[in-house]
C-alpha positions in Angstrom: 95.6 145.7 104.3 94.8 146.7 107.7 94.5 142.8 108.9 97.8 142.1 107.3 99.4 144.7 109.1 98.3 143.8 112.6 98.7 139.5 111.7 102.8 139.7 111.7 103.5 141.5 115.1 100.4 139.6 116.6 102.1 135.9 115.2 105.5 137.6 116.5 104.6 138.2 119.7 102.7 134.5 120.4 106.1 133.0 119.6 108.2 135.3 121.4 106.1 134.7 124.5 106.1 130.6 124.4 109.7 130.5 123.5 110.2 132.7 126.6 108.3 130.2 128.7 109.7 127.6 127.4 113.4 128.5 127.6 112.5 129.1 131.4 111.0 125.6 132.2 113.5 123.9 130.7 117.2 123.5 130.8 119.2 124.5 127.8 120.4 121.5 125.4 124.0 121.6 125.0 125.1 121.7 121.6 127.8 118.5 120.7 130.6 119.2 118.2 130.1 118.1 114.4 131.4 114.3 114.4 132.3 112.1 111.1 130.8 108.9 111.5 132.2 105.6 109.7 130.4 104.2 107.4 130.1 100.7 109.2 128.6 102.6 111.9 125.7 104.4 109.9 126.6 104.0 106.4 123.2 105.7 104.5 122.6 103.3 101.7 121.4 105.2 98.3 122.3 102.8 95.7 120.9 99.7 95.5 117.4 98.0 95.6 114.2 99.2 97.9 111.0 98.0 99.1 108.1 100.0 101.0 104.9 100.9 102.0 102.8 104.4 102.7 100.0 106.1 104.1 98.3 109.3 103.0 95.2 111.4 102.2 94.7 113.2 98.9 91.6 114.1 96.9 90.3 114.5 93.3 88.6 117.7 91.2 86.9 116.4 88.2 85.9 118.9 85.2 82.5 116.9 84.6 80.0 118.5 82.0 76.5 117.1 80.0 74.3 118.3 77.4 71.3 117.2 75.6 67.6 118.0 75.0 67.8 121.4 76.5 69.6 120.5 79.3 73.3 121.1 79.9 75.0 121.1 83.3 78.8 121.7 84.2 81.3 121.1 87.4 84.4 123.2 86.6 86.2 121.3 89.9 84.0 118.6 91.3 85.7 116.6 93.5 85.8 114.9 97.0 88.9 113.5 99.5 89.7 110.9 101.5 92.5 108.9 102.7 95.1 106.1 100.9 97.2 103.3 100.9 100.2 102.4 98.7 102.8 99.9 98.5 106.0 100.4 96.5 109.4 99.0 95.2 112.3 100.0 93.2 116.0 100.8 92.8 118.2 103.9 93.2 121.6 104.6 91.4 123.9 107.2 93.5 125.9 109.0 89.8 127.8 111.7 92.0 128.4 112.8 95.9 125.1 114.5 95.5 123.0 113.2 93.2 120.8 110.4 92.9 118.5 109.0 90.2 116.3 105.9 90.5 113.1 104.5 88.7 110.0 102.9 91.0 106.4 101.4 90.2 103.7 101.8 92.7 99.9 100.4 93.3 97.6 102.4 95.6 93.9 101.8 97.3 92.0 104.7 98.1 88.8 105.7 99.6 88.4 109.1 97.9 84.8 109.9 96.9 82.6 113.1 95.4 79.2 113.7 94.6 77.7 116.7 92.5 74.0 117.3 91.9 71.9 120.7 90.6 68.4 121.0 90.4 65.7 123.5 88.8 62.6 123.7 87.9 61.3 120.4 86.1 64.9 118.8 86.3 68.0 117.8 88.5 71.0 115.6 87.9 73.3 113.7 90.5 76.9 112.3 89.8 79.4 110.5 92.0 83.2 109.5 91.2 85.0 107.7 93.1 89.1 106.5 91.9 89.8 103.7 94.1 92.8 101.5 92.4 95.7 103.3 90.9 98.9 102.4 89.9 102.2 104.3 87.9 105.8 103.5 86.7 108.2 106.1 88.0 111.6 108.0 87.8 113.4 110.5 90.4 116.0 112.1 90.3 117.0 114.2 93.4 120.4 115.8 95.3 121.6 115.0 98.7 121.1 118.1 101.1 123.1 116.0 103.4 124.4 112.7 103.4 121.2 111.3 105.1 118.5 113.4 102.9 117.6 113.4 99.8 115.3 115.8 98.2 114.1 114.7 94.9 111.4 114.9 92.1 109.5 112.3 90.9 107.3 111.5 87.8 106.2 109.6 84.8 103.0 107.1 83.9 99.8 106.8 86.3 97.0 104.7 85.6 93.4 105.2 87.8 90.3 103.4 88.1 87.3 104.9 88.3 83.8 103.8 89.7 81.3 106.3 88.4 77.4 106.2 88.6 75.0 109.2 87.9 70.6 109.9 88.0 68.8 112.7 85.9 65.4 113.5 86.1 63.6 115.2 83.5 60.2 115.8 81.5 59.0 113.4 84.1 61.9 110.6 82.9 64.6 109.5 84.7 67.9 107.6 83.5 71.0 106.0 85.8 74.2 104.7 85.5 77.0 102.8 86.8 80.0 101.9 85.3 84.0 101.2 86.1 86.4 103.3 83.9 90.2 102.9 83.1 92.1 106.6 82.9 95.8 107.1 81.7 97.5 109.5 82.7 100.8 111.4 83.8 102.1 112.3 87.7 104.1 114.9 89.3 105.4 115.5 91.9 108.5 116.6 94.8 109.5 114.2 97.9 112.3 114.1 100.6 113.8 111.1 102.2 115.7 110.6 105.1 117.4 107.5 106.4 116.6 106.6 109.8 118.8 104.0 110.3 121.8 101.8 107.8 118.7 100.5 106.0 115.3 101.9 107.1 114.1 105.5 105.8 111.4 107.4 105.6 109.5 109.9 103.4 107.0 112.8 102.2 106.1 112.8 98.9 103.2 115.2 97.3 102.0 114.4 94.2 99.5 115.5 91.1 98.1 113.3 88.5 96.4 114.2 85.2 94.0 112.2 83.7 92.4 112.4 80.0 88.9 113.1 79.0 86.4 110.3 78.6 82.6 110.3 77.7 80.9 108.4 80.4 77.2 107.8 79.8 76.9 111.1 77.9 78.9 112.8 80.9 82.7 114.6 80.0 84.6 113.7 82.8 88.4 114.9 82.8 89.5 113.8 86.4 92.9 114.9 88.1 94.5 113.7 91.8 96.3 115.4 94.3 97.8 112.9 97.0 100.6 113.0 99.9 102.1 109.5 100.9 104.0 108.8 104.2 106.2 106.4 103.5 108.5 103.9 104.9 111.2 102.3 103.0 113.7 99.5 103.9 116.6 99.5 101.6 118.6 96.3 100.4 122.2 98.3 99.0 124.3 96.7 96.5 121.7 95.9 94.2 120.1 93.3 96.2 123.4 92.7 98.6 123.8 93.2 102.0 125.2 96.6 102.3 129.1 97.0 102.1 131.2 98.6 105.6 133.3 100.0 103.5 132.8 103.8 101.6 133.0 107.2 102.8 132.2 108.4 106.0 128.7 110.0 106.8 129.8 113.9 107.5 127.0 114.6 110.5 126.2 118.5 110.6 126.3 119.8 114.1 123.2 121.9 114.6 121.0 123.5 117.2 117.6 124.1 116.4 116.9 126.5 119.4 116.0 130.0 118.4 113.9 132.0 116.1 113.9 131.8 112.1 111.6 132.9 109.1 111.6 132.0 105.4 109.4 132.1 102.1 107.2 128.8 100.9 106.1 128.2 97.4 103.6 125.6 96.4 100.6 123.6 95.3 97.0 122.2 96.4 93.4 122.0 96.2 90.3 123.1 98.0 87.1 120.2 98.3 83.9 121.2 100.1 80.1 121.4 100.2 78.6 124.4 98.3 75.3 125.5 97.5 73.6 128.2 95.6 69.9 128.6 95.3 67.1 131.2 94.6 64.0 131.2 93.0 63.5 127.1 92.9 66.6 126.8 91.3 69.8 125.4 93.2 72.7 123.8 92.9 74.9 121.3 95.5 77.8 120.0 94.8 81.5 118.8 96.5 83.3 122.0 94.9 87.2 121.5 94.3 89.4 124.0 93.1 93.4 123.4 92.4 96.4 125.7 91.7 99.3 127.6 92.7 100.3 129.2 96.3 103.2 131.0 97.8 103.3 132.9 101.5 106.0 134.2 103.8 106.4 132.3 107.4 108.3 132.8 110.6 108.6 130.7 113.8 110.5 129.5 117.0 112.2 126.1 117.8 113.5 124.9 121.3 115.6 121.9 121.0 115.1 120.0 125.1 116.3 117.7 124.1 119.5 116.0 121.8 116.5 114.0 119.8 113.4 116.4 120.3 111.7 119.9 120.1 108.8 121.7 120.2 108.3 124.9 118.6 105.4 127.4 117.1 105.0 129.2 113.3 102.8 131.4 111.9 102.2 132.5 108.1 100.6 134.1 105.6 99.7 132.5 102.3 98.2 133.6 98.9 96.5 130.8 96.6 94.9 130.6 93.1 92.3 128.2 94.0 88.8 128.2 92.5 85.9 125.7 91.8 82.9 126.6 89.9 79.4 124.8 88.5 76.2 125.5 86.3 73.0 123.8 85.5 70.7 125.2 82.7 67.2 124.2 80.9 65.2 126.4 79.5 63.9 129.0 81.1 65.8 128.6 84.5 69.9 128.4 85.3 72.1 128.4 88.5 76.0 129.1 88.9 78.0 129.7 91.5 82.2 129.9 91.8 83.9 130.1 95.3 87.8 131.1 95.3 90.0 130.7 98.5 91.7 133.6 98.6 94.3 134.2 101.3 95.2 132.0 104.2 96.6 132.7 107.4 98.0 130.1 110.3 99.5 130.1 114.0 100.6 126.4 115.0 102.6 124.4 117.5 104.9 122.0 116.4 106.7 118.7 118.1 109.3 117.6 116.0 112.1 114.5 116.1 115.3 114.2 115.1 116.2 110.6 113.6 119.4 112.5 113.4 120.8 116.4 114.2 120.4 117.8 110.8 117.2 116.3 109.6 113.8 116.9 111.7 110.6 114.7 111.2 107.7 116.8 113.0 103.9 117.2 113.0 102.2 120.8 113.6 98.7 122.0 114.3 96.7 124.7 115.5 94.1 127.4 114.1 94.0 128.5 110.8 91.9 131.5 109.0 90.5 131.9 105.5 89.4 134.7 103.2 86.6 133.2 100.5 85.6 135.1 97.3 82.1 133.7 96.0 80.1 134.7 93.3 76.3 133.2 92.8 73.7 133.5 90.5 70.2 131.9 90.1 66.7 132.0 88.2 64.1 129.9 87.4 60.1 130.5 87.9 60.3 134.4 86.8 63.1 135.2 89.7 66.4 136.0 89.4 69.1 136.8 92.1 73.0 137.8 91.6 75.1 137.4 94.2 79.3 138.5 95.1 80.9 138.8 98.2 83.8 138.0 100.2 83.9 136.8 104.2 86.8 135.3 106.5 86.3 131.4 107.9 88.0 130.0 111.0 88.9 126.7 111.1 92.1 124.6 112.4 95.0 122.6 110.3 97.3 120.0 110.9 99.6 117.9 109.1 103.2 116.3 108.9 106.6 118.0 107.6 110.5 117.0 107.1 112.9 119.8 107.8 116.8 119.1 106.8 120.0 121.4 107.3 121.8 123.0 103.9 124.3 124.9 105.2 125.0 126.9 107.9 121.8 128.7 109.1 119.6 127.4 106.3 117.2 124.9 105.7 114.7 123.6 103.4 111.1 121.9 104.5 108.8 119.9 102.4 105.0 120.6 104.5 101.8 118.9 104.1 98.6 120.7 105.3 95.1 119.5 105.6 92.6 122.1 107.1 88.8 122.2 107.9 87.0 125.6 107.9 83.3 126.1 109.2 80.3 126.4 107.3 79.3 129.5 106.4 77.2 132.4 104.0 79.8 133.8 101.6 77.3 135.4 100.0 73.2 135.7 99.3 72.2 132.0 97.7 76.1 130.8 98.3 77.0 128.9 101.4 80.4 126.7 101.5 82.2 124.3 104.0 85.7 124.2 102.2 88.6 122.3 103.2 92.0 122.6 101.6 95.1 120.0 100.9 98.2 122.2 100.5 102.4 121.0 99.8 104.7 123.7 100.7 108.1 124.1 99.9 110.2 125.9 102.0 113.6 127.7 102.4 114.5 129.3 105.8 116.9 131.2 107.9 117.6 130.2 111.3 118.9 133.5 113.2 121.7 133.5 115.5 123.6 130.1 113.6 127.2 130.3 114.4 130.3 128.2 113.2 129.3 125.9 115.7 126.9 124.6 113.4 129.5 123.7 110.3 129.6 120.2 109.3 132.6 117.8 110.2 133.8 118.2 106.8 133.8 122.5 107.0 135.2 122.3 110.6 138.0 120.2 109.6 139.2 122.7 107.2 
């Protein structure tokens, strides 16, 4: 409680100082009245046919288990990560001012990979996944936060290869495999989209897939995905026409981004890493990845130098339900070991772009802390050890975000984290390396937002 106590004014003071220095190295940027622009001029196209392609990074956590001749081994939460690849194309209906519903199909390349192996006395067993094609049919359905972004759910069907091979040794025997497997499945996920220009617009989209169980070479492997595209879209309008001049105009919200703000975050992710437990000749390593919910508090300065740019810095404090376990067993000797992520804390920078005044593309980075919960236990050869403990990781996080206006001082933010922590001894017999892949999203509270910030449409009432 102490640390928690001492991490807000600490945070609040960092950003209080650079937003003082910044404020006196550069001019202030003039805020511009709301305008109404024609839609011949900008004219955001919703309806209609798109086309696109995206970049991302992701990872999977596998429930894998065996059993047989007095052997039985288990990975609640193997997994790996890596980056992707996706192209896409599909066609968007606009039903109302504010609402938007679409379907989509998608086929994606990616070079996520895990391994997982245990050993004890007399046996040890070794198992790598690896989902590298993946494709899934679509529907969103989203509302328009302005008349430029769209924030929107997505889901349906998602189908994923798998390349899987695997070693045991035993008894003095040892058996391999290696084999390509076909999963079906279901995805999930939320997105936001802003036009950049009549026809180009981009996008963050977060999703999780769920895959069903299959028995691979006498291994239960239920796999599931966790994966954030970047993604670039070039719309067509009119179903496959050129898009019309004609329609209403595109109500641009005037807004300044300078000054402080703070807000509340909900979401989901996963944690991948090394781990290893080991005493008495028994020991387990495996890629350990956990998956669940997360919410936290943040708060943060933004100084707008420009009418296009900012920079700014955040800090916050999260709490997750993350946890990845695994267990090997033969007779007479065992090992287990689960590590939890706990609570996360962060303090970034952020340089942000505005394709237009109410909706902010911006990337952010700087040091982030962990708090790791591990329990361990191991015997084999007539020694037995127990182990629970908790310790804090440093480590640093970076990742990409879209930030759009509602109304007045509010705003919404869709966030995507990765983050590296060191390797370190949780506990006796547990050491871990874990790094996390997070989605947040956000509602905040810019202070200090005045009726200069109304939209054309409010300010000409």
């Amino acid at each position: 409680m102490s640390f928690k106590l001492r991490f807000a004014p600490l945070v609040a003071g960092i950003i209080a100082a650079i937003l003082d220095a910044a404020t006196a190295a550069f001019p202030a940027y003039a805020q511009s009245p709301p305008v109404s622009i024609p839609a011949k001029d900008f004219g955001p196209v919703w309806t209609g046919f798109y086309v696109g392609g995206a970049f991302g990074a992701g990872g999977m956590v596998n429930n894998l288990s065996t059993g047989g001749g007095g052997i039985s081994s288990s990975f609640n939460g193997g997994g790996g990560s890596g980056v992707l690849g996706s192209i896409y194309g599909g066609i968007d209906y606009q039903i109302l001012p504010k609402a938007i519903v679409g379907v989509l199909a998608e086929a994606t390349l990616a070079s996520i990979s895990g391994t997982n192996s245990a050993s004890v006395p007399g046996a040890n067993a070794s198992v790598t996944s690896q989902p590298n094609f993946g494709w899934a049919v679509l529907a969103r359905a989203g509302v328009l936060a302005n008349s430029s972004t769209l924030i929107y759910l997505t889901g349906g069907y998602a189908g994923q290869n798998f390349l899987t091979s695997g070693t045991a040794n035993a008894g003095g025997s040892t058996s391999s495999f290696s084999q390509s497997n076909t999963f079906n499945g279901w995805t999930v996920g939320p997105g936001v989209e802003a036009m950049l220009t009549r026809n180009w617009a981009t996008k963050l989209e977060y999703r999780y897939s769920q895959f069903g169980t299959q028995n691979i070479s006498g291994i239960s492997i239920t796999p599931s995905t966790h994966a954030l595209r970047a993604g670039l879209s070039y719309k067509f309008g009119g179903f496959g026409g050129a898009p019309s001049d004609d329609g209403p105009a595109f109500n641009e919200p005037a807004f300044n981004w300078t000054g402080f703000y703070g807000g509340v975050a909900a979401g989901a992710g996963m944690a991948t890493g090394p781990v290893t437990a080991s005493a008495g000749g028994a020991s387990a390593t495996f890629t350990g990845a956990g998956q669940g919910l997360l919410g936290g508090v943040f708060i943060g300065a933004d100084y707008q130098f420009a009418p296009k740019a900012l920079v700014g810095v955040m800090g916050d404090f999260t709490w997750s339900g993350l946890q990845t376990s695994t267990s090997i067993a033969v007779p007479g000797a065992g090992a287990y070991a689960a590590v939890s992520p706990n609570q996360i804390w962060s303090v970034m920078g952020r340089l942000g772009y505005l394709p237009i005044r109410s909706t902010l593309l911006y990337a952010a980075a700087g040091y982030t802390g962990m708090n790791v919960q591990a329990t361990g236990t191991a015997y084999g050869g007539g020694t037995a050890l127990f182990g629970q403990g908790s310790t804090n990781l440093n480590g640093w996080t970076v990742g990409p975000g879209i930030e759009t206006v509602i109304t007045g001082g509010w705003t919404t933010r869709l966030e995507y984290r990765y983050s590296q922590y060191e390797q370190k001894q949780i506990t006796p017999g547990v050491t871990a390396q874990p790094s996390t892949h997070t989605i947040r999203l956000g509602l905040a509270y810019k202070f200090g937002v005045g009726a200069d910030n109304k939209s054309a449409a409010e300010a000409a009432e």
